[in-house]
N, C-alpha and C positions, 0 to 999 in steps of 0.2 A: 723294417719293422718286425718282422717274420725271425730276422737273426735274433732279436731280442729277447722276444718268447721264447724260443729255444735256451739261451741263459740260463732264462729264471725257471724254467722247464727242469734242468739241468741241477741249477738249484735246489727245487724241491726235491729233487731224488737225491741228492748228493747229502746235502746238507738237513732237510727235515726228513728226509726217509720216508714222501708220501709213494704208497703203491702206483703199480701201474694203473690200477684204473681209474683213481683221483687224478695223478698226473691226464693222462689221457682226458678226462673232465675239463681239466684245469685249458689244455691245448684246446679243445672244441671253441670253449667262452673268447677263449683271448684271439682263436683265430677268427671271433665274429666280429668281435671288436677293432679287429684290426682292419676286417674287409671294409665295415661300417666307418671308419677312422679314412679309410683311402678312397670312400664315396666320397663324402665330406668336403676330401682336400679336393678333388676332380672336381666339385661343383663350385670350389670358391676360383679355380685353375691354379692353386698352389703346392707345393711338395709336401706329401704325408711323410709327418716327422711324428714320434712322441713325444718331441720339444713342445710343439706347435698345439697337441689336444688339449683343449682346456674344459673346465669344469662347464661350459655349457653346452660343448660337444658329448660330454658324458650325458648328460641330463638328457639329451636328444637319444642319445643310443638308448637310455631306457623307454624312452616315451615309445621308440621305434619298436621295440620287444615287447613293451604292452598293447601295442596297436597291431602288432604280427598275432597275437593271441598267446603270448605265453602266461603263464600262473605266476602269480606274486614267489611261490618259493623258488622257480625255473631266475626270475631276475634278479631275486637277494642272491643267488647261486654264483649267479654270474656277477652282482656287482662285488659280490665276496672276491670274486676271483680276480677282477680289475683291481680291486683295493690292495689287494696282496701284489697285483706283478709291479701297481707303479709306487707302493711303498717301497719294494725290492728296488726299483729304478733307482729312488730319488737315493736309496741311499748307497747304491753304487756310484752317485755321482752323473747318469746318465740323462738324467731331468731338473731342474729345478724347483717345480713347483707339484705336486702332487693334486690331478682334477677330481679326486674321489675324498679330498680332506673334509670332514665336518656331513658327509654328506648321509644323509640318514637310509638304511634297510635294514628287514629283520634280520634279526640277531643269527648268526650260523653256530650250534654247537660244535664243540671243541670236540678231535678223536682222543680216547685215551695214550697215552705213550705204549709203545709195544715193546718193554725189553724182554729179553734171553736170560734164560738161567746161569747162573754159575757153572754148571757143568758145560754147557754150550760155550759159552765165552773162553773158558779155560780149552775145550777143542780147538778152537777159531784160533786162539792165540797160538797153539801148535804145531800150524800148519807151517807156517814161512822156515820153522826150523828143520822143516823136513827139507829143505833144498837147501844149495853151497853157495848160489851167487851171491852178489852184492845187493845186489835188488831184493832180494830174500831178505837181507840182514838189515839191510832197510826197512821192508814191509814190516819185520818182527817188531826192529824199534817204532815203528808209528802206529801198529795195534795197540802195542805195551802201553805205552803212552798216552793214545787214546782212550783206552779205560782205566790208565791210573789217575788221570786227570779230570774225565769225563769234559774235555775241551770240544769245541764244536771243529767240525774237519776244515772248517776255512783257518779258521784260529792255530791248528796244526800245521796246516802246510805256510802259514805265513812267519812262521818262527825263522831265527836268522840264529849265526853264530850270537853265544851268552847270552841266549833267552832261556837253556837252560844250563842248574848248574847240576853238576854231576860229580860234585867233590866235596864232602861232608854234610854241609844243612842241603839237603838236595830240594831241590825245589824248580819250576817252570814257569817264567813272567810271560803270557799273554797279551793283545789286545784283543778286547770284547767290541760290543755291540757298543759304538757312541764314539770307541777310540777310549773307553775307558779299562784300565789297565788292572791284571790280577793279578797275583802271584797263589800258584799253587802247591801246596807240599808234596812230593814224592816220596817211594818207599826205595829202599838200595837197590831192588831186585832191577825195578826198571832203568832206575840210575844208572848201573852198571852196563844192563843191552843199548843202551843209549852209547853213553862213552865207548864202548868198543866198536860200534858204530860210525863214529864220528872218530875216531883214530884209526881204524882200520880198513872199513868201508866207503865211508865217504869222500875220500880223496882216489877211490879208484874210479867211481862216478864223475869226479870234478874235471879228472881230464887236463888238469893244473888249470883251468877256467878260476877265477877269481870271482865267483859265488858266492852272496852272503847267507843264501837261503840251507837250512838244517838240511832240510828234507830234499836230494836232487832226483829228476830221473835219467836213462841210460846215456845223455846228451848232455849231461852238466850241467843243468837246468833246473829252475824252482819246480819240482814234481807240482801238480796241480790239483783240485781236488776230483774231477772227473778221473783223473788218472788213477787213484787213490782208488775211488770208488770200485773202478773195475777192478784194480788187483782184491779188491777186498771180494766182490763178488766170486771169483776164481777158488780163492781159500774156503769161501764158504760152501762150496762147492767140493772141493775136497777134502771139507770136514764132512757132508753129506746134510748140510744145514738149508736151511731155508734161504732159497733164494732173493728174498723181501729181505735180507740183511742189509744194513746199509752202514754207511758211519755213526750217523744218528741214533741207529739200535745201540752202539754202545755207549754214546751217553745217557739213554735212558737207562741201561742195562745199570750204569754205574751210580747215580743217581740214587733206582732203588735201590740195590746195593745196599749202600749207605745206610738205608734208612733203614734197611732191613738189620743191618749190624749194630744199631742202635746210633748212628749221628742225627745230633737234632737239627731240624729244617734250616735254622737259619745259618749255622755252617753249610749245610748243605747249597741252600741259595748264595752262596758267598763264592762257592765252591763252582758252580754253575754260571756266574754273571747276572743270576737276574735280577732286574733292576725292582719286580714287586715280588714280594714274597707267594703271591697268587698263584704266579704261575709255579713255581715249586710244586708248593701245596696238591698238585695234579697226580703227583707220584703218591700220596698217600693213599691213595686208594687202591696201591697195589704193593699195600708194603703189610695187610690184615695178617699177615704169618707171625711178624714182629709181635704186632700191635697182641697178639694173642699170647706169644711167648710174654713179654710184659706182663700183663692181664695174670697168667696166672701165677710167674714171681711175685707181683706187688699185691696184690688185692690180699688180707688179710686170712677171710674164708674161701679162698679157692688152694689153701694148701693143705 
């Protein structure tokens, strides 16, 4: 049960870019959950599974939390936090039923998105071309990539040969969240680190192994996105950046971007995957530079 947390642990750093100390939050909840989940099974004498917890097992681990003396915000904290690791389950495939569906606590706000300036991004991206290996000309194409795309790093690393083309209308076909499918435009620049990539570099990685995956690491193998995460870590490190970088930063990063360059939201959400234009919408509150630039183009009396 303990392996699983660590996943979705794993997860959020990889993939949402939460900090170390949210993460660290996130492990305390789940590892009470899980101790309370393997009382449970002890007192019925059955094997503690997350198959087997079900929604009235949940409703006990709360009653048990407000009877321990915790605060209403300390339990919406925590059931935030279950709702999050067995949403993540069910839709890796590792549950079938989710115990925290329908079930009601207050509301947890949303953090804002934290991207990186253009100048920062544009360092970040310079790093891998300071080195000669393969694994460098790698790293470079799946930077590039991931902020020309603004793709999420699972969505990256799951690309296969012709997912992207790299030969006139350049473009990158995904799959997103659902198994629903995107195609997104490229610009030549990236095109190009890509294709030399994939003709040059990537068959020295492959090993002659018969891989379909783009992206391999030093063993011929689907790079992964933990694996991903840390070279990125390293770069950002020798670009002297913040070590809260994650992959996540750069679709935030790219996102605003966008908005900021004047693309409107709902390319943008198209651009993104997501399914309600809502969650987009998050980014405008950090795109006021535009919104300003705009303002004083259009508006009649501010010229």
């Amino acid at each position: 049960m303990k392996e699983s947390i660590e996943n979705f642990l794993h997860y959020l750093a990889v993939e949402k870019g939460y900090s170390e100390h949210t993460i660290s939050a996130y492990h305390n909840d789940l590892g009470g959950l899980a101790d309370f989940a393997q009382r449970e099974a002890s007192k019925q004498g059955s094997k503690a599974s997350w198959a087997n917890f079900n929604r009235q097992n949940m409703l006990s681990h709360m009653l048990e939390l407000k009877e321990r003396g915790y605060v209403a915000t300390t339990i919406a904290r925590k059931v935030a936090a279950a709702r999050s690791f067995f949403s993540f389950m069910v839709a890796e495939g590792l549950i079938k039923n989710d115990p925290t569906e329908n079930m009601s606590s207050p509301s947890v706000g949303k953090a804002l998105p934290k991207p990186i300036p253009i100048s920062q991004v544009r360092l970040l991206l310079e790093q891998p071309a300071k080195l000669s290996t393969s694994e460098a000309k790698r790293d470079r194409a799946m930077l590039e990539l991931l902020y020309a795309s603004g793709m999420r790093i699972s969505e990256l690393v799951a690309l296969n040969l012709g997912d992207v083309n790299t030969e006139g209308d350049y473009f990158v076909r995904c799959l997103g969240k659902g198994r629903k499918e995107r195609i997104i435009p490229l610009y030549e620049q990236v095109a190009t680190t890509v294709k030399k990539y994939v003709d040059e570099d990537r068959p020295k990685l492959a090993h002659g192994r018969k891989e379909v995956a783009w992206f391999l690491n030093a063993r011929g193998k689907s790079l992964t996105r933990q694996g991903f995460w840390q070279k990125l870590k390293e770069y950002a490190k020798m670009a002297g950046l913040s070590p809260s970088i994650s992959p996540h930063t750069l679709r935030h990063s790219f996102a605003t971007h966008m908005l900021s360059g004047g693309a409107d939201l709902r390319s943008v959400q198209e651009l993104l995957g997501h399914a309600n234009i809502s969650t987009t919408q998050v980014y405008t509150h950090l795109t006021t530079e535009h919104v300003r630039r705009a303002y004083d183009k259009s508006h009649p009396r501010a010229k």
